[in-house]
MARLUM-578506 format. One record per residue (C-alpha): residue in three letters; x, y, z. Coordinates in steps of 0.001 Angstrom, whole numbers, plus 500000, padded with zeros to 6 digits. Example, Ala and Ser with C-alpha at 12.3 -4.5 7.8 and 13.67 -1.06 7.14 Angstrom:
BEGIN
ALA512300495500507800/SER513670498940507140/
***
This chain:
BEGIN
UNK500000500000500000/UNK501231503392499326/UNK502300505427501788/UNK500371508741501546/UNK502793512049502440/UNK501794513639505588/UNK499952516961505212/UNK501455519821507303/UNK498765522230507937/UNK501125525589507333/UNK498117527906508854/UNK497304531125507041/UNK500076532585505178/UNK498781536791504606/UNK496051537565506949/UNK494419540954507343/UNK493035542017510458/UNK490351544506510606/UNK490578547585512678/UNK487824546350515492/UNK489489543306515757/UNK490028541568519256/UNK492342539194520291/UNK490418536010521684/UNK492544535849524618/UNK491347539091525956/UNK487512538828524393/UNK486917537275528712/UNK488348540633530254/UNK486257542820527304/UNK483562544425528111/UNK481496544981524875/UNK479513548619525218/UNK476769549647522938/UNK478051551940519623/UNK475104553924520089/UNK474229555612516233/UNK475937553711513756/UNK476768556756511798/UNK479321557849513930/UNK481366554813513529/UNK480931554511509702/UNK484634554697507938/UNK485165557826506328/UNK488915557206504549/UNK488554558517501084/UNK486354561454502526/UNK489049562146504883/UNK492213561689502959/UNK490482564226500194/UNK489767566602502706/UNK493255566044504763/UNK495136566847501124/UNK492804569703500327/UNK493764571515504214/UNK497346571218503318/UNK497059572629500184/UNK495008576209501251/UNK497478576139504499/UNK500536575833502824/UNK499434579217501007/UNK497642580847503926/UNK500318580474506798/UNK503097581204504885/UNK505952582336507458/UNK508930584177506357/UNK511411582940508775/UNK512461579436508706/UNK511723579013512466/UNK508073580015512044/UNK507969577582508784/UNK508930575030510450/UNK506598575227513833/UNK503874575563511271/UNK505256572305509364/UNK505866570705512673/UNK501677571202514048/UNK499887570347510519/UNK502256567334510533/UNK500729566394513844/UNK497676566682512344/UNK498334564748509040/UNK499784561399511762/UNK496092561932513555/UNK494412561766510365/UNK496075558714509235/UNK495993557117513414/UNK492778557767513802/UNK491662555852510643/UNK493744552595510848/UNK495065552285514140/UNK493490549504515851/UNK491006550067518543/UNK492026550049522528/UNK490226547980525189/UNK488555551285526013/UNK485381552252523735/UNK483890554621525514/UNK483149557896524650/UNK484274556847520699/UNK487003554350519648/UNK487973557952517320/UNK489398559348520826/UNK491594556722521795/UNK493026556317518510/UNK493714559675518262/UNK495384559487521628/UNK497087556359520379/UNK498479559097517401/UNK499167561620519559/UNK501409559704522079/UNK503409558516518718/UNK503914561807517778/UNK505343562730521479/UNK507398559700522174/UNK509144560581518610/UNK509509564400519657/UNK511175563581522359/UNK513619561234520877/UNK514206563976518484/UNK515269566415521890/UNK517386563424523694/UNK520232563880520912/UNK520384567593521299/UNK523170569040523903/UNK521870571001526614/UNK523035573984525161/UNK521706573302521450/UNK518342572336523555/UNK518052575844524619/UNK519050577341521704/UNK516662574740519554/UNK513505575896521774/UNK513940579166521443/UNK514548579205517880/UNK511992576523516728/UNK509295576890519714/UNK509229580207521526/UNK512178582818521902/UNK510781583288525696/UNK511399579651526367/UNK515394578833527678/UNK516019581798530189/UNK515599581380534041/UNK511770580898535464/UNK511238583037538767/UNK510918579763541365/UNK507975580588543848/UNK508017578671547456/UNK505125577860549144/UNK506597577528552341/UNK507269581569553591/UNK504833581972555583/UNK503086578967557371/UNK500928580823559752/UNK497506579369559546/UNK496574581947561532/UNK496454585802560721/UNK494896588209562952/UNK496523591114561693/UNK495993590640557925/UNK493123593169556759/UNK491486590904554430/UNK491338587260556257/UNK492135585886559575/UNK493022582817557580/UNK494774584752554386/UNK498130582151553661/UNK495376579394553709/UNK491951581144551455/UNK495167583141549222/UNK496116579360548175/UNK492889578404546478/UNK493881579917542765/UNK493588578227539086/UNK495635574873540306/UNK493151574063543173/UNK489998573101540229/UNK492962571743537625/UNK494454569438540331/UNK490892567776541663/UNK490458567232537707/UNK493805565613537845/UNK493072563482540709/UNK490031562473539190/UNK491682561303535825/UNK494257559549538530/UNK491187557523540211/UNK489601556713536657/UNK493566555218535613/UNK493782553094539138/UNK490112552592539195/UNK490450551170542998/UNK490100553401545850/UNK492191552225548650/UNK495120552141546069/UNK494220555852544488/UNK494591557199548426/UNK497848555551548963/UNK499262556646545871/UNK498023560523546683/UNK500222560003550539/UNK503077558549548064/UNK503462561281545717/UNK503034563875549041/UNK505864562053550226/UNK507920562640546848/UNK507153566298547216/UNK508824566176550820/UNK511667564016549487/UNK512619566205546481/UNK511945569728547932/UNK515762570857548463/UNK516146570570544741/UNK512658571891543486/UNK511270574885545136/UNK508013574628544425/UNK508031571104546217/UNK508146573104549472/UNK504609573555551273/UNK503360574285554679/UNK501817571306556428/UNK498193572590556141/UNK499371572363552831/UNK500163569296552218/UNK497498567674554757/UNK494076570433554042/UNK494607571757551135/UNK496390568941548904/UNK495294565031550542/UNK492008566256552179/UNK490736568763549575/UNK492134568228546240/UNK493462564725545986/UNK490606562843547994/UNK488190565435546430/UNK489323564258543003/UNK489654560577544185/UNK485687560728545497/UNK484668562589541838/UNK486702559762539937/UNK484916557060541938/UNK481273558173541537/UNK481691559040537993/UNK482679555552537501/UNK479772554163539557/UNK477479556819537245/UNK478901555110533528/UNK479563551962535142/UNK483133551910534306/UNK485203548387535282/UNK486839548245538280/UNK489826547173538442/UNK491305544699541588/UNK494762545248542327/UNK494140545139546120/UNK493884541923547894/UNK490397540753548402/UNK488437537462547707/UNK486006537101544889/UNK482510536854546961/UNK483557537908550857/UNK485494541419552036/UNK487527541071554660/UNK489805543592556760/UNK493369544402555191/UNK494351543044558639/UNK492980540112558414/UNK494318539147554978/UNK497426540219555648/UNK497263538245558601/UNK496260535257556336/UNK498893536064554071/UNK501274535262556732/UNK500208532089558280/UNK497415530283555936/UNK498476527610553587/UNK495585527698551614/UNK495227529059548404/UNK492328527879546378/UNK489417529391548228/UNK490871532843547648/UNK491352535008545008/UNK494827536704546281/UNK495620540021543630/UNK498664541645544947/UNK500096539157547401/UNK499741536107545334/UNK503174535618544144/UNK506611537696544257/UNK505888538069540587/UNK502848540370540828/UNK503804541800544058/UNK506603543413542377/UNK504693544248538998/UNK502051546307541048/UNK504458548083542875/UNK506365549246539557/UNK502968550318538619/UNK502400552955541294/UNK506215553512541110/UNK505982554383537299/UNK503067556599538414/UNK505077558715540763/UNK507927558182538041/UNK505891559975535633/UNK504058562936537647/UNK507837563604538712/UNK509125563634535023/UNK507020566851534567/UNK507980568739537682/UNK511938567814536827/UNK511640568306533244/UNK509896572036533711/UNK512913573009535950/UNK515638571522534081/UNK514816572701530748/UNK513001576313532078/UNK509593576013530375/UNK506762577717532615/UNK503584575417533497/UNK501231577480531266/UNK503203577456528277/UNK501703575632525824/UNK504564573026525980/UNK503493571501528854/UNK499821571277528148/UNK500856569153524924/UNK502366567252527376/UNK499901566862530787/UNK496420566676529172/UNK496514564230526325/UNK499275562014528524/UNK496592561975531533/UNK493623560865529378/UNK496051558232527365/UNK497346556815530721/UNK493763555353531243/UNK493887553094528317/UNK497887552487529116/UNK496931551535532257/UNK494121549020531411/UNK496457547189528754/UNK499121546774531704/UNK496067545694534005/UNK495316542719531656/UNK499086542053531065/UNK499567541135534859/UNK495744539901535287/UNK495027537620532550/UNK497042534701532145/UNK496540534176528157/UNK498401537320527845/UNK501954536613527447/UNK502976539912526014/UNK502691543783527028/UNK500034545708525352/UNK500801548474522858/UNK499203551160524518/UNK501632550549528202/UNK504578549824525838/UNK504527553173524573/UNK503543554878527932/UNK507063553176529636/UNK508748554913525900/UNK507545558478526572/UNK508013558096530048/UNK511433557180530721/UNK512075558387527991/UNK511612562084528873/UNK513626560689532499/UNK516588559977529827/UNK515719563620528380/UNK516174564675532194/UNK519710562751532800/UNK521050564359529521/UNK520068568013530999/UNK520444568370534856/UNK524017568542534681/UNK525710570802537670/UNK522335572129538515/UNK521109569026541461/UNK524024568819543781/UNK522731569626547716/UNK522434566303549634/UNK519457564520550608/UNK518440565604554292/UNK519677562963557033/UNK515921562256557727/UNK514403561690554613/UNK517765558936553931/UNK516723557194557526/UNK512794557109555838/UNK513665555994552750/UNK516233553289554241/UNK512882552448556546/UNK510532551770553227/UNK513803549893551710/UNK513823547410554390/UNK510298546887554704/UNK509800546471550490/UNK512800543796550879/UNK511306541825554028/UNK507474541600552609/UNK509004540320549320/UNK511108537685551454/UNK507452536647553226/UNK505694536339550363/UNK508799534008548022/UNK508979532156551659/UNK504538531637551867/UNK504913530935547954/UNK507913528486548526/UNK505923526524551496/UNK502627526438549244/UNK504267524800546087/UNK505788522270548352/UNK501866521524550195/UNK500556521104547276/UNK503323518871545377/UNK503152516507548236/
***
């Protein structure tokens, strides 16, 4: 009998995927919401490529610049806009839908467009920085920035002052106080679980204190930092964040530890941690394993890693926080960091996901980075040494990172054995 030749299934050699495609090893964790009128998510490619060509035409004739500098800011924006036009159109679709797919794959655009911009700045010397931003951006951009202290006067209390008793402390609430409880409130829809939203506020209070001999605007009275920034602001914005996502029924995400049908005390399941074997009946998040342990702490690291970038950045290269610079930077970064943050969610979460999502990949590029951006430009300017006190404190969070991750590979160690006997 002839032997028949064994047929090798090669799989599909060319195969397109459409923009609303979804991985099937996510489609558990993705939570299908309603498109609402179908005419606003009708392609529109020819329409828009016509119209995209026919802008740059009448704009290449109506902002004609002179100077080359002013030529090329203009070329630099409608660029931008072109990367946008083409993002928007064919860039696949995020784990986020809501309010439109569009705005996520713009920000998906935009955050290309900014991690390649600041490439473009890394290779620059800190003098041709300076000279590049004020030639190419703004000419007020590269001299020294007046640094303002909030720390003069820390009187909570003044009876002599003609216009309030309590003048350092109602003379605080300005612009910032309404644009930082929006910023907390983007920060609570990125963590999307309380408990871990209010320590990460304390955490980044405690990076003001720890940085404030190099960045003067770090420095605060303590009504300050307890009334004004953790009571008022950041728990204000926390509490906004959190009924907002009750009111649109946003997911909820469970870093914290906590079992699937029963809450229990942190106490008690730390105490559990500690001295129960078993693991089946409970659904453990950020003690289960060494593994996530330490991938939930880089999270709220990179968090604190990235609010920092800004402050740093600002100082180092001499760009005021109005300028229009920075607001590039802050608002489309905050609102991307949501969808950044659910792809690195599902990375640690879901165990069919072997690979880092697109949207976090490119968050860790722009954010460290603009940190490389940093190291290439603080030369000679950071050099007073770190207070005795806030070394002993850090040395104190040190030791206590090092012995929790020693319980929990010693509780993971004991468990494997249990259950391979």
């Amino acid at each position: 009998m002839e032997i028949q030749p064994k047929k090798i299934d090669i799989g599909i050699q060319c195969e397109v995927l459409q923009r609303e495609y979804i991985p099937p090893n996510i489609q558990s964790t993705f939570f299908h919401e309603s498109e609402g009128w179908s005419i606003f998510y009708r392609s529109r490619t020819i329409s828009l490529l016509i119209f995209m060509l026919t802008t740059l035409y009448i704009t290449s004739y109506w902002f004609q610049r002179e100077t080359l500098q002013d030529s090329a800011y203009i070329g630099y924006i409608f660029s931008f806009l072109a990367f946008c036009a083409y993002g928007g159109s064919y860039f696949p679709n995020t784990l986020i839908q809501r309010p439109h797919p569009l705005f996520w794959r713009l920000l998906q655009s935009w955050a290309c467009v900014y991690m390649m911009s600041i490439v473009f700045l890394i290779y620059f010397t800190p003098e041709q920085l300076q000279q590049f931003l004020q030639q190419f951006v703004d000419p007020k951009l590269g001299k020294p920035l007046p640094q303002k202290s909030y720390a003069e006067d820390c009187r909570f209390y003044t009876p002599e002052n003609e216009h309030s008793k309590f003048y350092n402390l109602t003379s605080s609430f300005d612009v910032f106080v309404p644009a930082h409880i929006f910023g907390w409130t983007v920060k609570m829809w990125i963590l999307r679980d309380f408990k871990l939203a209010m320590f990460q506020q304390i955490a980044f209070e405690f990076m003001e204190i720890t940085f404030r001999h190099w960045l003067p605007n770090f420095w605060e009275c303590w009504w300050d930092h307890v009334i004004l920034d953790i009571i008022v602001c950041n728990t204000g914005g926390i509490v906004i964040g959190w009924y907002t996502m009750k009111l649109f029924g946003m997911k909820e995400y469970k870093w914290s530890l906590r079992k699937e049908n029963r809450k229990d005390s942190w106490f008690k399941n730390f105490k559990r941690l500690c001295i129960s074997p078993q693991l089946d009946k409970i659904e453990w998040k950020v003690f289960s394993s060494v593994k996530r342990f330490l991938l939930v702490i880089w999270f709220l690291v990179f968090m604190n890693l990235c609010d920092l970038s800004f402050f740093f950045n600002k100082f180092v290269l001499q760009i005021n926080t109005a300028h229009n610079v920075m607001k590039f930077r802050v608002f489309p970064l905050g609102f991307f960091s949501i969808v950044a943050a659910r792809d690195y969610y599902v990375y640690i979460s879901d165990e069919n996901v072997t690979r880092l999502g697109p949207n976090a990949w490119l968050m860790h590029a722009i954010v460290l980075g603009e940190w490389v951006l940093f190291f290439r430009n603080y030369q000679g300017i950071f050099v007073e040494k770190f207070p005795t006190y806030i070394i002993m404190i850090w040395i104190g969070i040190f030791t206590l990172f090092f012995i929790t991750v020693f319980s929990i590979w010693r509780r993971e160690r004991r468990l494997n054995k249990l259950k391979q006997s």
